[in-house]
N, C-alpha and C positions, 0 to 999 in steps of 0.2 A: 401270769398263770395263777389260778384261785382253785382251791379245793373245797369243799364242800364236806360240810358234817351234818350230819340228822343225828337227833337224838329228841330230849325234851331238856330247857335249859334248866329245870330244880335239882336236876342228877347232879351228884357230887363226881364221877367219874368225867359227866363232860364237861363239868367247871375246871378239872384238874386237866384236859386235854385242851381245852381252848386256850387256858393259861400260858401250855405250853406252847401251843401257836402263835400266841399271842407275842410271848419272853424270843420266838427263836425268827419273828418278824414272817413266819409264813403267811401268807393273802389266802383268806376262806372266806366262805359264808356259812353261816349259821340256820338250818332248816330243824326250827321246830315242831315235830310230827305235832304237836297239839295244837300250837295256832298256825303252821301252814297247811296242815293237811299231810295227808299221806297217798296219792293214786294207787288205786289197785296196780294199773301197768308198771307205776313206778317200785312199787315192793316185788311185783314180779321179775324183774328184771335185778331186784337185789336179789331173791331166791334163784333164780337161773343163774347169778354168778358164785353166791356165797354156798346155795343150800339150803333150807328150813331149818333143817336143825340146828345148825350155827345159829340161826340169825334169832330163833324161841330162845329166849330167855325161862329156863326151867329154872334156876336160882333165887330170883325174885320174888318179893311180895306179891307181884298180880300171879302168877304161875301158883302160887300156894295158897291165897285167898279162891282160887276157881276152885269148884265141885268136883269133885274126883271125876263125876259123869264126863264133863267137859274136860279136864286135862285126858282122860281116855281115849276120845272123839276123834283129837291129835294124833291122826296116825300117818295123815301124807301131805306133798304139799298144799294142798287145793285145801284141807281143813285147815292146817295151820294161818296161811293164807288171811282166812277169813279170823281167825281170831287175831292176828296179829290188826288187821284195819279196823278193827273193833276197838281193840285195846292196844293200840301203839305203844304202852307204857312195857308191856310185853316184848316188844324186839331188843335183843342186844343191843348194847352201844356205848359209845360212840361209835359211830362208822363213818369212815373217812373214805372219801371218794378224790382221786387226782379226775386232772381233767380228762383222760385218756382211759376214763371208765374202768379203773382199777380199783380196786375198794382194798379196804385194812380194816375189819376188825377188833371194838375192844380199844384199851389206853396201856399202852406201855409205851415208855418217852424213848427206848433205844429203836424199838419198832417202827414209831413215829418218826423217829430221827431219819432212819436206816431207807422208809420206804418215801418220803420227804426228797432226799438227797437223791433217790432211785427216779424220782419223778420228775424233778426239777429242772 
């Protein structure tokens, strides 16, 4: 059984979450939105399970380097959408996916742990 992470690997929060993968012998792989790509159908399918909002990254450096016009713009998911396949750097993450298309949100190691052992 292999779980699946997307993120980009320079993140310090997915170096701290793979690690933990890594230390607790969980089987992933590793999908890097910059060198794998990102599908539209595939982020739509993260948005139809997680939401937009969750999944924007408003905290981040690319969310506060954009023009106020463009974070504006961001009102539903169909915009959001299109900025996030633009700027991948943009989506939360880590996002952890079991094989039974459940996704987890984000790096906390009790969560990890918790949803890990839920899925196994």
């Amino acid at each position: 059984m292999t779980f699946t992470m997307y993120g980009i690997k320079n993140c310090d929060t997915i170096k701290k979450a793979r690690r933990f993968l890594e230390q607790q012998g969980v089987a992933f792989h590793f999908h890097d939105y910059r060198a794998d790509g990102l599908e539209a159908s595939q982020l739509q399918a993260f948005i139809d399970k997680l939401g937009y909002e969750a999944l924007l990254n408003t905290r981040g450096t690319t969310w506060r380097k954009l023009p106020e016009a463009e974070r504006q713009a961001v009102n539903n998911a169909a915009s959001a959408a299109a900025l996030m396949l633009a700027q991948p750097s943009i989506i939360k993450r880590p996002l952890l996916c079991a094989p039974d298309g459940s996704m987890l949100l984000g790096f906390n190691e009790e969560n990890y742990q918790t949803f890990i052992q839920e899925k196994s």
